[in-house]
C-alpha positions as CSV (number, residue, x, y, z in Angstrom):
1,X,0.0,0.0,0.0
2,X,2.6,2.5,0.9
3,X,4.7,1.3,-2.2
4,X,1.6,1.5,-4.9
5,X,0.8,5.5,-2.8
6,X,3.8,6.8,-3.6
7,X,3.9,7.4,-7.5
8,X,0.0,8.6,-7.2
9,X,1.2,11.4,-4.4
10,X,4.1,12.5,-6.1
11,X,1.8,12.8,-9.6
12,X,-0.5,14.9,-7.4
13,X,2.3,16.8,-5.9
14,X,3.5,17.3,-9.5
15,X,-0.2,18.7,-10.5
16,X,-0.4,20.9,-8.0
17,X,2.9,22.7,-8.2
18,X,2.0,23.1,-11.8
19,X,-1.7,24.5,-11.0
20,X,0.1,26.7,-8.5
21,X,2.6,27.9,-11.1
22,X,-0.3,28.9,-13.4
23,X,-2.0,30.7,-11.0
24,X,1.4,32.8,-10.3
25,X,1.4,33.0,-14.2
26,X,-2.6,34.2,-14.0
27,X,-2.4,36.8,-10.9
28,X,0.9,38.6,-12.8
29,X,-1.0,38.6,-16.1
30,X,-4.1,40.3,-13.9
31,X,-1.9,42.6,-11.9
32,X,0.1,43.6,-15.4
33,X,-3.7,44.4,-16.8
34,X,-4.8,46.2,-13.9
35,X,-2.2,48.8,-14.2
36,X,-2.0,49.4,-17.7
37,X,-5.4,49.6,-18.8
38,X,-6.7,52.6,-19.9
39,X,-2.5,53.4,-20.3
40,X,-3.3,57.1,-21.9
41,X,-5.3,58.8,-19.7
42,X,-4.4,61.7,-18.3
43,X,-2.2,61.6,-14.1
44,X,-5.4,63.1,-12.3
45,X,-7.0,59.7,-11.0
46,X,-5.0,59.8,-8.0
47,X,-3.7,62.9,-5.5
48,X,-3.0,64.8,-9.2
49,X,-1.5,67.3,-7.4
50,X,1.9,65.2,-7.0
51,X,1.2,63.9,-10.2
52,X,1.3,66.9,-12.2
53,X,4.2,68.0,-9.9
54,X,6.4,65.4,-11.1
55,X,5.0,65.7,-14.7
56,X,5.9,69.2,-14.7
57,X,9.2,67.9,-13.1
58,X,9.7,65.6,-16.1
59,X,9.1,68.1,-18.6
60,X,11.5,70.5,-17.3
61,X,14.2,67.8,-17.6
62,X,13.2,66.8,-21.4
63,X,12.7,70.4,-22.4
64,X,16.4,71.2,-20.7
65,X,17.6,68.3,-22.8
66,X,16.5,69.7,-26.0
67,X,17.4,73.4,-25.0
68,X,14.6,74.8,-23.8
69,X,11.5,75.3,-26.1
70,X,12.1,72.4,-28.6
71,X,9.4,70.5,-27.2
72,X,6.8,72.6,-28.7
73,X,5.3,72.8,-25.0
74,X,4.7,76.1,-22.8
75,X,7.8,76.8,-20.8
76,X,7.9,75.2,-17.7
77,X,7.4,78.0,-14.7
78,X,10.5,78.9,-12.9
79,X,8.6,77.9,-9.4
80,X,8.2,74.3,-10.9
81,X,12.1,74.3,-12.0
82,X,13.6,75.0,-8.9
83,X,11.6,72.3,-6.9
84,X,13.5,69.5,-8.9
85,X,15.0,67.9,-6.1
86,X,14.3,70.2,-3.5
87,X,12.8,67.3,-1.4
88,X,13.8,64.2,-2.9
89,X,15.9,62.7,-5.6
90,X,13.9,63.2,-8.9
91,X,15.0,59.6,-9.6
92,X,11.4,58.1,-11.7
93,X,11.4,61.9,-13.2
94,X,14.7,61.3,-15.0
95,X,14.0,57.6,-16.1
96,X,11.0,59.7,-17.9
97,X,12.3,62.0,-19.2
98,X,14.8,60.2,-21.1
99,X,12.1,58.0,-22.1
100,X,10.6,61.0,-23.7
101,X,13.6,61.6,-25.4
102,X,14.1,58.3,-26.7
103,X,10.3,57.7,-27.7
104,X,10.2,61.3,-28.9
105,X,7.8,63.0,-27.4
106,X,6.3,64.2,-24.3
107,X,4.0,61.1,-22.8
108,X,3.2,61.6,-19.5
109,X,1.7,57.7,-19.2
110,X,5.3,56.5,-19.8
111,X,5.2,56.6,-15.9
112,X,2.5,54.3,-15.6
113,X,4.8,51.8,-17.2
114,X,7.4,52.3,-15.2
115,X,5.6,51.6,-11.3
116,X,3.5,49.0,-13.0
117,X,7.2,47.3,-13.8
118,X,8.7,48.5,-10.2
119,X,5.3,46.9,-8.8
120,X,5.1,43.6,-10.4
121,X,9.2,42.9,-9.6
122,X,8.6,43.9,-6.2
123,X,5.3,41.6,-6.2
124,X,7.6,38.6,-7.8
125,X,10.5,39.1,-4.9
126,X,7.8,39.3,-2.1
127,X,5.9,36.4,-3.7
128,X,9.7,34.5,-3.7
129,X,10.4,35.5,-0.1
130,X,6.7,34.6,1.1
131,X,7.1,30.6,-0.6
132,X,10.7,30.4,1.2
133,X,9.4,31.2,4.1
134,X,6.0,29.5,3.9
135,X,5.0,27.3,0.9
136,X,3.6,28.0,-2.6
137,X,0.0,28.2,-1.3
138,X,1.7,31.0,1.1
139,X,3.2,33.0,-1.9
140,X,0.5,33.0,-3.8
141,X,-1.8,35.1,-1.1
142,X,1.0,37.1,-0.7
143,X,1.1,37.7,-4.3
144,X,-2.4,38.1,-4.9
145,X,-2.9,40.4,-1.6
146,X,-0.4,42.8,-3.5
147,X,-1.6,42.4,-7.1
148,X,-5.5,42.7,-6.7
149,X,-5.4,45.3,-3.4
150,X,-7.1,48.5,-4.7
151,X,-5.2,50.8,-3.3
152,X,-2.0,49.4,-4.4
153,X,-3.5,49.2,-8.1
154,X,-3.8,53.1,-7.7
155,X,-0.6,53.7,-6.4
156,X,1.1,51.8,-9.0
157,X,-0.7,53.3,-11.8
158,X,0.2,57.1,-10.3
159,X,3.1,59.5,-11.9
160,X,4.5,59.5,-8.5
161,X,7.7,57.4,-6.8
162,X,5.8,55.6,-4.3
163,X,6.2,52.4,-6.5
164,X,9.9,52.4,-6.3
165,X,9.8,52.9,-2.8
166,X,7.7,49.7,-2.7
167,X,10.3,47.8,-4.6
168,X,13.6,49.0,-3.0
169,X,11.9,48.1,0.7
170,X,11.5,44.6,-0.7
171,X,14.8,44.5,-2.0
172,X,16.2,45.5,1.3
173,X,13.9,43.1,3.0
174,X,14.6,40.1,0.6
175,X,18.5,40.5,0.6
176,X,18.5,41.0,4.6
177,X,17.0,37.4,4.6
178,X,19.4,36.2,2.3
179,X,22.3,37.6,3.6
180,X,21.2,36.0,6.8
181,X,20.8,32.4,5.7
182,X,23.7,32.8,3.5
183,X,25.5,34.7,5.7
184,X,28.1,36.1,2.7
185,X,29.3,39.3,1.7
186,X,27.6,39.4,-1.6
187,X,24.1,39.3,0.2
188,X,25.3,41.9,2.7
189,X,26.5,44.5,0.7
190,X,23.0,44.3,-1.4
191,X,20.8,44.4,1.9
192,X,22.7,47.8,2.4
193,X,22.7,49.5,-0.6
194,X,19.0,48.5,-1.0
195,X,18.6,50.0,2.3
196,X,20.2,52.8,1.6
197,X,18.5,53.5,-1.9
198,X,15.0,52.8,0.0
199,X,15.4,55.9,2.2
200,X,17.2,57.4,-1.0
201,X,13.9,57.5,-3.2
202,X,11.7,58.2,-0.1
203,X,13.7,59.8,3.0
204,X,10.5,59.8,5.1
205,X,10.8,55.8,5.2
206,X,14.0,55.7,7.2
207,X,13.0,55.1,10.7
208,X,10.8,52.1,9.1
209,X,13.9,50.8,7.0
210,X,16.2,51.5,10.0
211,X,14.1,49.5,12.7
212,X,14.1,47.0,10.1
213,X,17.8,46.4,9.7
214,X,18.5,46.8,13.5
215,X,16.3,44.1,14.5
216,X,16.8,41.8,11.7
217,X,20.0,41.5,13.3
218,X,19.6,42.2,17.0
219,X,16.8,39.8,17.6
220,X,19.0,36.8,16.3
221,X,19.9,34.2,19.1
222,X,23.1,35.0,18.6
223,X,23.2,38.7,18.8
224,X,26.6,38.8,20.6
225,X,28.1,37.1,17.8
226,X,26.1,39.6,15.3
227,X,27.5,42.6,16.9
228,X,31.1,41.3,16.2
229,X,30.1,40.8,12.5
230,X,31.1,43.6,10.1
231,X,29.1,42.4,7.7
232,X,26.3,43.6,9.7
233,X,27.7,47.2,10.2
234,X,27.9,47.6,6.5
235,X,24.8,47.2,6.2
236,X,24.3,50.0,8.7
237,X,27.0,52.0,7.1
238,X,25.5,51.6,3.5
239,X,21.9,52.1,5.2
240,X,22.9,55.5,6.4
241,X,25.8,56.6,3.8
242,X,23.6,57.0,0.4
243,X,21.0,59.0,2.0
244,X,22.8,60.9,4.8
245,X,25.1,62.6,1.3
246,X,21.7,63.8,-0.4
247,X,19.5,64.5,2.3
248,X,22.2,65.8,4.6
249,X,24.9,67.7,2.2
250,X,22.9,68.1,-1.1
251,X,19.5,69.7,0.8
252,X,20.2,70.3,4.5
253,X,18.2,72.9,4.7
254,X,15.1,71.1,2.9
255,X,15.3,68.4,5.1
256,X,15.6,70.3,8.2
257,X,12.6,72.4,7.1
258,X,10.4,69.3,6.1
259,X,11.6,67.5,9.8
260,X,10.6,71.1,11.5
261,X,7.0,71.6,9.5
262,X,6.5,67.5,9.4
263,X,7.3,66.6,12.4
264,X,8.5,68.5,15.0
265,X,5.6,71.1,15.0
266,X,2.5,68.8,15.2
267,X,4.0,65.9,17.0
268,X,1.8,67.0,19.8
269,X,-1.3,64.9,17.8
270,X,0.1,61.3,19.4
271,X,-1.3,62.2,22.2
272,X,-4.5,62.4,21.3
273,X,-6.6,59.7,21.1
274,X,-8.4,60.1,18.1
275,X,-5.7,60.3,15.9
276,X,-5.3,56.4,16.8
277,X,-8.6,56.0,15.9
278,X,-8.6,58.1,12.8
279,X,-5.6,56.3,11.6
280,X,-6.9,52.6,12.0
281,X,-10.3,53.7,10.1
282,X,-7.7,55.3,6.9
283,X,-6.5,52.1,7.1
284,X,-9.2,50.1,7.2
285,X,-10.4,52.0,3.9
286,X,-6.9,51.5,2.0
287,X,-5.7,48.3,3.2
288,X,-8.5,46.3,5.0
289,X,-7.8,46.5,8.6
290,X,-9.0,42.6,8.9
291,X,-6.4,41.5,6.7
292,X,-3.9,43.7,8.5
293,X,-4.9,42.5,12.0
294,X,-4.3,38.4,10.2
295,X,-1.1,39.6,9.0
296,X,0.1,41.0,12.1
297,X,-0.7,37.4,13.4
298,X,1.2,36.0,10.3
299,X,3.7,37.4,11.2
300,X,4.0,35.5,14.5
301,X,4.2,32.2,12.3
302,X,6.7,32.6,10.2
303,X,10.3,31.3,10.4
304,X,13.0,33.1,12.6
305,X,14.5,35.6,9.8
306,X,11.1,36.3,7.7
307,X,9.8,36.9,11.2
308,X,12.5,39.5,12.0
309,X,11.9,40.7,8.9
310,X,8.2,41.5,9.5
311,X,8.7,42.8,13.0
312,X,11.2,45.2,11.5
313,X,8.9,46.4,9.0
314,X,5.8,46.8,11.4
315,X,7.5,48.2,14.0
316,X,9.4,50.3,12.0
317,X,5.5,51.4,10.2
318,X,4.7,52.3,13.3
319,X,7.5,54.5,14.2
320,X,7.3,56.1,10.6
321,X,3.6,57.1,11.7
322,X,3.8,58.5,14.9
323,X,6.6,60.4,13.3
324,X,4.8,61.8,10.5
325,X,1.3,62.2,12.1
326,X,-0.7,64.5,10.3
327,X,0.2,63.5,7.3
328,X,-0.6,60.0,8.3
329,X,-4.1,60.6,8.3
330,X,-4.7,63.1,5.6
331,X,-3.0,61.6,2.5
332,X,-3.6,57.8,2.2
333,X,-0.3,57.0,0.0
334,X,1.8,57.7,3.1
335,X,0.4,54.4,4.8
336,X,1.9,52.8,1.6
337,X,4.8,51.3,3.2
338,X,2.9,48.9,5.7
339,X,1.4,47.2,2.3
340,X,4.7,44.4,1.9
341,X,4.4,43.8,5.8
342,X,0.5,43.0,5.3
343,X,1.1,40.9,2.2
344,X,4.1,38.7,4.1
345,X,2.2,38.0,7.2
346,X,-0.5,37.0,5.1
347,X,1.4,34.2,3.8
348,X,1.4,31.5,7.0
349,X,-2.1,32.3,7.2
350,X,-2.9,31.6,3.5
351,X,-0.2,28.5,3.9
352,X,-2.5,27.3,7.1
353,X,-6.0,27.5,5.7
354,X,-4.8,26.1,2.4
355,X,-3.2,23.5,3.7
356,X,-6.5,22.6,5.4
357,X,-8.5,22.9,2.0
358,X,-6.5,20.4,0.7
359,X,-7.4,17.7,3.6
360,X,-11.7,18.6,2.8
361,X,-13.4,16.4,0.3
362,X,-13.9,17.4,-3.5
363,X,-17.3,19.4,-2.9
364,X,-16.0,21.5,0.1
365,X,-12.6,21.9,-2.1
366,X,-14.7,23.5,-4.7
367,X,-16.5,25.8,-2.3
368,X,-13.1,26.9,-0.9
369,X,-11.9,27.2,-4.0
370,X,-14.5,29.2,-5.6
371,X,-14.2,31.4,-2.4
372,X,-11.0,31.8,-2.6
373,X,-11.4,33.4,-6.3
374,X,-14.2,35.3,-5.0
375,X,-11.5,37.2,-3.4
376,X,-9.1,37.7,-5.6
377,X,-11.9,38.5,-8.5
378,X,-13.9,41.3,-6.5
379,X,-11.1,43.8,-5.5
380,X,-9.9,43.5,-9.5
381,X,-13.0,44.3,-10.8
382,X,-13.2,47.0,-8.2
383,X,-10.1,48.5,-9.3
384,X,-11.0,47.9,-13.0
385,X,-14.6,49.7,-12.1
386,X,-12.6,52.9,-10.5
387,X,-10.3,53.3,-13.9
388,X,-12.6,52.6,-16.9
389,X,-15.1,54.9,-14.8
390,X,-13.2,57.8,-15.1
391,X,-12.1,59.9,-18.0
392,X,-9.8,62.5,-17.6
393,X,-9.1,63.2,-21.8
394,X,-11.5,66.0,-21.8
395,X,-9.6,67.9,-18.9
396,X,-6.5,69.6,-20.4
397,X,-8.8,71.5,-23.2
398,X,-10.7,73.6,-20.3
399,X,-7.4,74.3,-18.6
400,X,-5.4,75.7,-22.2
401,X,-8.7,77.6,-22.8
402,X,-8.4,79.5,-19.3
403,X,-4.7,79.9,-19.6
404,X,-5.0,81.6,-22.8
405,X,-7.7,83.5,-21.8
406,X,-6.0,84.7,-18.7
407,X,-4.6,88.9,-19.0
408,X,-0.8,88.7,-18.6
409,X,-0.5,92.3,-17.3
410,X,-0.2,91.7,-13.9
411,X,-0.1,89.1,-11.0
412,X,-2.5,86.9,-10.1
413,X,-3.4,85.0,-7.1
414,X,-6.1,82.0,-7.2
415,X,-8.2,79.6,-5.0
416,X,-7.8,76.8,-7.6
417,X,-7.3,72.6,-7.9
418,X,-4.5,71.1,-7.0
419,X,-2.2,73.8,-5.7
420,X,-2.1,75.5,-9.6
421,X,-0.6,72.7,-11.1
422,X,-3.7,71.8,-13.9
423,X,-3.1,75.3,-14.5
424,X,0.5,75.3,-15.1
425,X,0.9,72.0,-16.5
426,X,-1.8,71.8,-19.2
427,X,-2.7,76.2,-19.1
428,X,1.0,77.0,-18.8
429,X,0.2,79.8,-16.3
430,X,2.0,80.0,-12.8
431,X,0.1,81.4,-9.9
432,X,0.3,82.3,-6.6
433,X,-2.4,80.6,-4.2
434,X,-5.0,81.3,-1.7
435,X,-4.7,79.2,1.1
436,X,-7.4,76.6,0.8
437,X,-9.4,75.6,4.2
438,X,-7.3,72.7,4.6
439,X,-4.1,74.7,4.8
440,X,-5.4,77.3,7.4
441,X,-6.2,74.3,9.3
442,X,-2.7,72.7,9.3
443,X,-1.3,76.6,9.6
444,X,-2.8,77.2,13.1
445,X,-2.1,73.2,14.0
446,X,1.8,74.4,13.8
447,X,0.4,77.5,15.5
448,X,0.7,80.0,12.4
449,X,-2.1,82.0,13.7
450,X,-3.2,84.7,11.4
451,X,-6.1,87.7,11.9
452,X,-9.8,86.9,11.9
453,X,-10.1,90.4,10.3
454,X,-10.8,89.1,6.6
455,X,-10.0,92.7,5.5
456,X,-6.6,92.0,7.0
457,X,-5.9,88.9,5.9
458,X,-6.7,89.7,2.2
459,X,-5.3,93.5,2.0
460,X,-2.0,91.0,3.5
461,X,-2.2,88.2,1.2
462,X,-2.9,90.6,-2.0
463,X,-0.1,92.9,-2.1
464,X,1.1,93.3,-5.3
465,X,-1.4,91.4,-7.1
466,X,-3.7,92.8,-9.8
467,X,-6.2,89.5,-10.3
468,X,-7.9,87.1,-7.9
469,X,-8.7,83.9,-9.6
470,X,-10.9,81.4,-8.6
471,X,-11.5,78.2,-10.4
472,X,-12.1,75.9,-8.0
473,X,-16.1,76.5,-6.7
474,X,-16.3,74.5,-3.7
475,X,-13.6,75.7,-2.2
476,X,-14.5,79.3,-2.3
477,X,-17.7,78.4,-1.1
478,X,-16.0,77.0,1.6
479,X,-14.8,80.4,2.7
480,X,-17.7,82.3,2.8
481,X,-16.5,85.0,4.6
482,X,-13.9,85.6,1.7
483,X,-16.2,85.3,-1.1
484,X,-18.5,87.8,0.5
485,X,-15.3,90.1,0.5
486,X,-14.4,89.6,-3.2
487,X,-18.0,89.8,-4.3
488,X,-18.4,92.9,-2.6
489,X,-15.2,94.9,-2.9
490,X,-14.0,94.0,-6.6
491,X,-15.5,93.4,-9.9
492,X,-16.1,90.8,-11.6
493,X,-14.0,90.9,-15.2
494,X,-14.9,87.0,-16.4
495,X,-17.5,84.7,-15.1
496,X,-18.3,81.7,-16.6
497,X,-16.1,78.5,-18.5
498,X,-15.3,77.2,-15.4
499,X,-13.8,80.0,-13.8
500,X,-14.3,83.8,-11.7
501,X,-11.6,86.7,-12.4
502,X,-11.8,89.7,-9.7
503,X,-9.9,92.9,-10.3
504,X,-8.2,93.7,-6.9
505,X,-6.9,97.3,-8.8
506,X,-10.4,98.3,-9.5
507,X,-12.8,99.0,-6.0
508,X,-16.3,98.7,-6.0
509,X,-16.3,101.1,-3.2
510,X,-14.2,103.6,-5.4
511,X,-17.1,102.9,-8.1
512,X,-19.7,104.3,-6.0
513,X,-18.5,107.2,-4.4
């Protein structure tokens, strides 16, 4: 009997390592689809104001390259030009940019490709690290948590470096394990300049990527003996080196700034308690606090490194967050980099209930089957849904229209989307903005207090400027105490298309006396 067993396990052994390979074959295929569907549409699905930043970014660079005006696009503002850099390594800017020269032409979806390639390799390693740690079954959920999450489908489809970041916190992760089974040079010297190029593309990530390497090596049972190891401290030294030149020598007075504004001023919010709260329910909407909470537990079960490994990166997420706390629960893409520590702990999980599917009878098999791509199916077509569903192609015509309609003899200042960049990118006019609700809020947060008198405020705010634009509605709407100044005080010179035009050099009040 156990003889005449054997050759009918190993054939369904063989059959299921070869269904499992398909799937890998299928979720890659779905994940590659995801993110290049509906390829031309224009960067404003997601947070376009980064988006358009980094566009304008990119055409700065390939405008530059072809001496400025070849390009047969409005020059690039002078404001937008001296960001480049100015908080972070332009890095995914320049690999567009020279894909614009060597395609020819100014495609801003060129970036799409780009994260969706970042994304998938970073999904493939994860998906690698998750089977050698688990088993097949195990990779797979890990793969399909980060192929089919919504969220991440956004991300990876956005003009913005988040994607990279993605990938080079996986590398690090990945060649940390490696060097610690293997234990050779090779291995370590990759965990540190992935480390070190992780905090490179993204600085804010460094507490994450630093907890990380600390206790992947700290929490071995034979810490003593890692200590001595100067393998180890070059991974430190090439964690810290890479970044500590740019962020440190390069722009030491952007960093301090973004530390002072980012950090230092509204650290105060960790110690109330519904920022806690408000951050688990931005969770819950971006990365399904359920699956988190399993992951966390995942975590728990997987082998001694890999479990290092996601210690490192949760507790590192967490340090990242009370760090960076306002931000943490206003723009969703910062909670990014707890996305490879869900899809890792998800892995034993996914290895244990699988495991236990296989044990069932046919019929429940098929159930859990069918359940299983019930799971995978509904958060794809969910992200399919969000991106046929919107059509951005119409949106640049509106914003020429007002740029060329705007009067170019004197300054203007604007409430309007996206902190002016529709208008500069696709109007090619720079303006100065109107703080928008949000921004007052964060203002008197870091206690920049400014006058209730709105007469104050405005005749402040409007020195020198002959125009007050307003194309965004809702926001001026918003401030009803400023509208009710405008609409009183200044005429009107456009109204209508989209937009509002106030003269600030011609007074009502002047009018009727």
């Amino acid at each position: 009997m156990t003889v005449s067993g054997e050759p009918g396990d190993s054939r369904l052994s063989r059959r299921r390592w070869s269904w499992a390979w398909v799937a890998f074959g299928l979720l890659l295929l779905v994940g590659m689809v995801l993110r290049l569907m509906d390829l031309r549409d224009e960067p404003l699905d997601f947070h376009p104001m980064p988006q358009l930043h980094r566009a304008m970014i990119a055409r700065s660079m390939y405008q530059r390259s072809l001496h400025e005006g070849e390009a047969g696009g409005e020059p690039v503002p002078e404001a937008v030009q001296a960001s480049v850099g100015a908080y972070e390594p332009p890095i995914l800017e320049r690999l567009v940019a020279t894909t614009y020269l060597l395609t020819g032409g100014e495609n801003p979806w060129v970036a799409r490709i780009w994260n969706a390639g970042f994304w998938l390799i970073a999904a493939v390693l994860l998906f690698d690290l998750a089977r050698r740690s688990t088993s097949m079954e195990g990779g797979l959920v890990s793969l399909a948590y980060l192929l089919v999450l919504p969220f991440g489908v956004q991300v990876s489809r956005a003009f913005m470096p988040d994607s990279l970041m993605v990938l080079m916190i996986v590398v690090a992760g990945y060649a940390l394990v490696r060097w610690k089974d293997r234990g050779t040079w090779a291995w370590a010297l990759g965990a540190g300049l992935a480390s070190g190029a992780a905090i490179l593309v993204k600085g804010r990530i460094a507490p994450m990527i630093l907890v990380t390497v600390v206790l992947v090596g700290l929490l071995d049972p034979n810490w003593k003996r890692v200590l001595r190891d100067l393998r180890w401290w070059t991974i430190g030294v090439l964690t810290l080196a890479l970044p500590a030149v740019y962020y440190g020598l390069l722009i030491p007075g952007s960093t301090s700034g973004w530390i002072q504004e980012g950090t230092l001023n509204v650290l105060g919010m960790i110690l109330d308690p519904s920022f806690y709260t408000r951050w688990m329910s931005f969770l819950d909407q971006i990365v399904y606090l359920g699956m988190a909470v399993l992951a966390v537990v995942g975590t728990a079960l997987l082998p001694s490194t890999p479990r290092r490994l996601g210690l490192g990166w949760w507790l590192g997420f967490l340090a990242y967050g009370l760090l960076l706390p306002y931000n943490m629960v206003t723009h969703n893409y910062y909670s990014l980099p707890v996305v490879p520590a869900i899809a890792l702990g998800l892995a034993p999980v996914g290895q244990l209930v699988l495991d236990r599917v296989g044990r069932l009878s046919f019929g429940w098999r098929a159930f859990a089957v069918a359940a299983c791509l019930l799971m995978v199916f509904y958060p794809a077509w969910r992200s399919r849904s969000v991106i046929v569903g919107q059509d951005f192609h119409a949106e640049p015509l509106g914003w020429v229209k007002i740029g060329r309609e705007l009067p170019t003899d004197g300054r203007i200042i604007a409430i309007t989307q996206d902190y002016g960049y529709r208008l500069a990118y696709y109007g090619g006019r720079s303006v100065s903005l109107w703080p928008s609700v949000q921004d007052q809020a964060y203002a008197e947060l870091r206690g920049h207090n400014t006058s209730p008198n709105i007469a104050d405020v405005f005749a402040e705010r409007t020195d020198g400027f002959h125009y007050f634009l307003v194309t965004n509605m809702s926001e001026l709407e918003a401030q009803s105490d400023l509208e009710a100044y405008l609409r009183q005080n200044f005429p009107i010179v456009h109204e209508g298309d989209g937009y509002l035009l106030f003269d600030l050099q011609d007074s009502l009040g002047e009018q009727d006396s």
